[in-house]
C-alpha positions as CSV (number, residue, x, y, z in Angstrom):
1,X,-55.9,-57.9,113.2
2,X,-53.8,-59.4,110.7
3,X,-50.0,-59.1,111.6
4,X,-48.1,-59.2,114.7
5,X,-47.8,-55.9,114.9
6,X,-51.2,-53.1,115.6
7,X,-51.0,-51.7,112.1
8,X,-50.4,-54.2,110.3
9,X,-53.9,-54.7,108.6
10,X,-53.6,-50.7,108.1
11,X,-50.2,-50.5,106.3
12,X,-49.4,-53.6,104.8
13,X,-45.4,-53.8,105.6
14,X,-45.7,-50.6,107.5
15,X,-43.9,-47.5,105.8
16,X,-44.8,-47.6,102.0
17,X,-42.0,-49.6,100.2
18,X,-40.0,-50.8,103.6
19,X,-39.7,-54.4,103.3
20,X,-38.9,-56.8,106.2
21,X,-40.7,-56.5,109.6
22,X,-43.3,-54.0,109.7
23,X,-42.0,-50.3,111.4
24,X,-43.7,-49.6,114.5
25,X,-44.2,-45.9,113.7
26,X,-44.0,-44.2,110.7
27,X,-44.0,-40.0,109.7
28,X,-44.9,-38.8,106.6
29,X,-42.9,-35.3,106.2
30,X,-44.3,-33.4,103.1
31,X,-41.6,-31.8,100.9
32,X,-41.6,-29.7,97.5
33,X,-39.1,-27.7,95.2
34,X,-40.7,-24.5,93.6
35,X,-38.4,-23.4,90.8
36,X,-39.5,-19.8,89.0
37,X,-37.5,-18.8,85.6
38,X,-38.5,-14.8,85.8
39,X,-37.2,-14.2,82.2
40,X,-34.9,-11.9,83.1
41,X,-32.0,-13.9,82.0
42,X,-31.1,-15.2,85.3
43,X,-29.2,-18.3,85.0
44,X,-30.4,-19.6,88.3
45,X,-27.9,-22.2,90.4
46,X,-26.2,-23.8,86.6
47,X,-22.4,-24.0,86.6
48,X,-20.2,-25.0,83.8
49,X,-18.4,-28.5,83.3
50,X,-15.6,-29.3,85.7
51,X,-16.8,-27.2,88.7
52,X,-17.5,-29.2,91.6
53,X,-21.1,-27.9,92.3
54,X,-22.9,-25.0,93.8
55,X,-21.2,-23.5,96.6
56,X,-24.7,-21.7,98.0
57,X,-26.3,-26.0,98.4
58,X,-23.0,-28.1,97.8
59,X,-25.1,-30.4,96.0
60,X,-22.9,-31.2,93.1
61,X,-23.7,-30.3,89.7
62,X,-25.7,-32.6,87.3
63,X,-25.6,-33.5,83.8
64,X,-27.1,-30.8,81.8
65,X,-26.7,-28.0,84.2
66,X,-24.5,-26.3,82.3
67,X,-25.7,-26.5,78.6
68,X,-24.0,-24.4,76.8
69,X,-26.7,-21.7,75.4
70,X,-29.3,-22.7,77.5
71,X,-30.4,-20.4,80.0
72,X,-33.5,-20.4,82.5
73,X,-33.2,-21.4,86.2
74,X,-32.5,-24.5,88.3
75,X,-33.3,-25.5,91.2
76,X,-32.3,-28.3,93.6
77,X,-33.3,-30.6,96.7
78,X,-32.1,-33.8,98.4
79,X,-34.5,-36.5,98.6
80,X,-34.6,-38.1,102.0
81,X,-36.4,-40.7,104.1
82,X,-36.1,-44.1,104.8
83,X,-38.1,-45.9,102.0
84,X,-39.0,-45.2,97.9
85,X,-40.8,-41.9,96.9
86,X,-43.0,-40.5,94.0
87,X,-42.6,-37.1,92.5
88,X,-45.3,-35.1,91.2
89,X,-45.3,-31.8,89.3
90,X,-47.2,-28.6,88.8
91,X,-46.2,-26.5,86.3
92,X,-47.5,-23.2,84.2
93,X,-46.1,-20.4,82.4
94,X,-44.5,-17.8,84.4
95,X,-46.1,-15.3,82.5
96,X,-49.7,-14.8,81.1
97,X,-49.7,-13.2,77.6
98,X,-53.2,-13.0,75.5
99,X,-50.9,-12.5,72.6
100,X,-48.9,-15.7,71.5
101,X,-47.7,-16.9,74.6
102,X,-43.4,-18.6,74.5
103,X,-42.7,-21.9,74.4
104,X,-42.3,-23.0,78.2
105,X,-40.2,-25.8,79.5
106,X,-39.9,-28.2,82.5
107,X,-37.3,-30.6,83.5
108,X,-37.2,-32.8,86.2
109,X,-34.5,-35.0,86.8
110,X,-33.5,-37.3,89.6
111,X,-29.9,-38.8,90.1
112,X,-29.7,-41.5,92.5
113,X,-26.6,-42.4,94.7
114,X,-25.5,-45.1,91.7
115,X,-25.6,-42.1,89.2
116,X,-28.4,-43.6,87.4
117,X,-30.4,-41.0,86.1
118,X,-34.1,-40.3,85.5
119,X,-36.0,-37.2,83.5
120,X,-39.7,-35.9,82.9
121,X,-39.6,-33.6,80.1
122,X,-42.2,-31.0,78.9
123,X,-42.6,-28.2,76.5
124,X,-46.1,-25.8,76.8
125,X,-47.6,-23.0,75.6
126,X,-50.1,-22.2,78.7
127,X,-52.4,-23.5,81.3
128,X,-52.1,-24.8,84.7
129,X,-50.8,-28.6,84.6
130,X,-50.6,-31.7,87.4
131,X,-48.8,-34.7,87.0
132,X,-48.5,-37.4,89.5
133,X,-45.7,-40.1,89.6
134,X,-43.6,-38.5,87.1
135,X,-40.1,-40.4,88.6
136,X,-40.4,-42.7,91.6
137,X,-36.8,-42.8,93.3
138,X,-35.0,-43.8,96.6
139,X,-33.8,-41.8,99.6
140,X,-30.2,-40.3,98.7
141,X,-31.4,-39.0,95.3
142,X,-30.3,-35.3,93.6
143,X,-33.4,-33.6,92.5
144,X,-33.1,-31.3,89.9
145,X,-35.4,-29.0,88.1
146,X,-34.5,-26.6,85.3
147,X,-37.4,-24.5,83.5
148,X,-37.6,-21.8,80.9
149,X,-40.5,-19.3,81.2
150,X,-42.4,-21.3,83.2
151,X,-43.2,-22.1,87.1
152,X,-42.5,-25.6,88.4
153,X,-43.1,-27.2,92.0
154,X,-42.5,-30.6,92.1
155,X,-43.7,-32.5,95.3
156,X,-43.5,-35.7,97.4
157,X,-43.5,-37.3,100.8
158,X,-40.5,-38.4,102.5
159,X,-41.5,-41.8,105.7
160,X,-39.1,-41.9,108.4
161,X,-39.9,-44.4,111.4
162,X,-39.8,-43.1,114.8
């Protein structure tokens, strides 16, 4: 044994990116946000400038919901915890086509508590895709993902000591 503390030599400082004395106990709660653009011109949760944000969540709305001429669906999650987390993302077209399949699109952003914001952009024709630490981002963050023809789940863990 390494630390003062049983799991030390397993965990390092305990829960992932907690820094200071090591946490006792830690949970790892699973989370993900499955967005699905259905192509039937469904504008999904986007508002328009000046609103104050999406009455159904009251998460606020985020830069580049509402662009003008842009339509798909969006979809949106708080990121909790007590410590730093990754985001990963699966993504495919929402619809298979043998002929030319559309141009698909994913975007992921995150906007932490300060308002700085990240993104994870992709355009696609088909396949099923996997991407792991796309954004890595602290508890208190909007998540935000907007796609156009295509299905998106984006997915990470959230550590809370016990």
């Amino acid at each position: 044994m390494t630390g003062a503390y049983p799991h030390d030599h397993h965990h390092g400082h305990g829960c992932g990116c907690h820094s200071g004395p090591p946490m006792r106990m830690c949970r790892r709660d699973s989370k993900e946000l499955l967005v699905e653009d259905t192509g039937t011109g469904d504008t999904g949760n986007t508002g328009t400038t000046g609103t104050t944000g999406n009455p159904a969540t009251g998460i606020a709305n985020l830069p580049g919901d509402a662009v003008a001429g842009r339509t798909g669906t969006t979809g949106r999650a708080i990121i909790g915890g007590g410590c730093c987390v990754s985001l990963s993302v699966e993504y495919m077209p929402s619809t298979v086509s043998l002929a030319s399949p559309p141009l698909a699109f994913v975007e992921v952003t995150v906007t932490d508590a300060a308002g700085t914001a990240l993104a994870w952009i992709k355009e696609f024709k088909e396949g099923y895709h996997v991407q792991e630490c796309i954004i890595t981002t602290n508890p208190g963050a909007i998540l935000r993902v907007f796609v156009k023809s295509a299905i998106a789940r984006v997915r990470w863990c959230e550590v809370f000591s016990c």
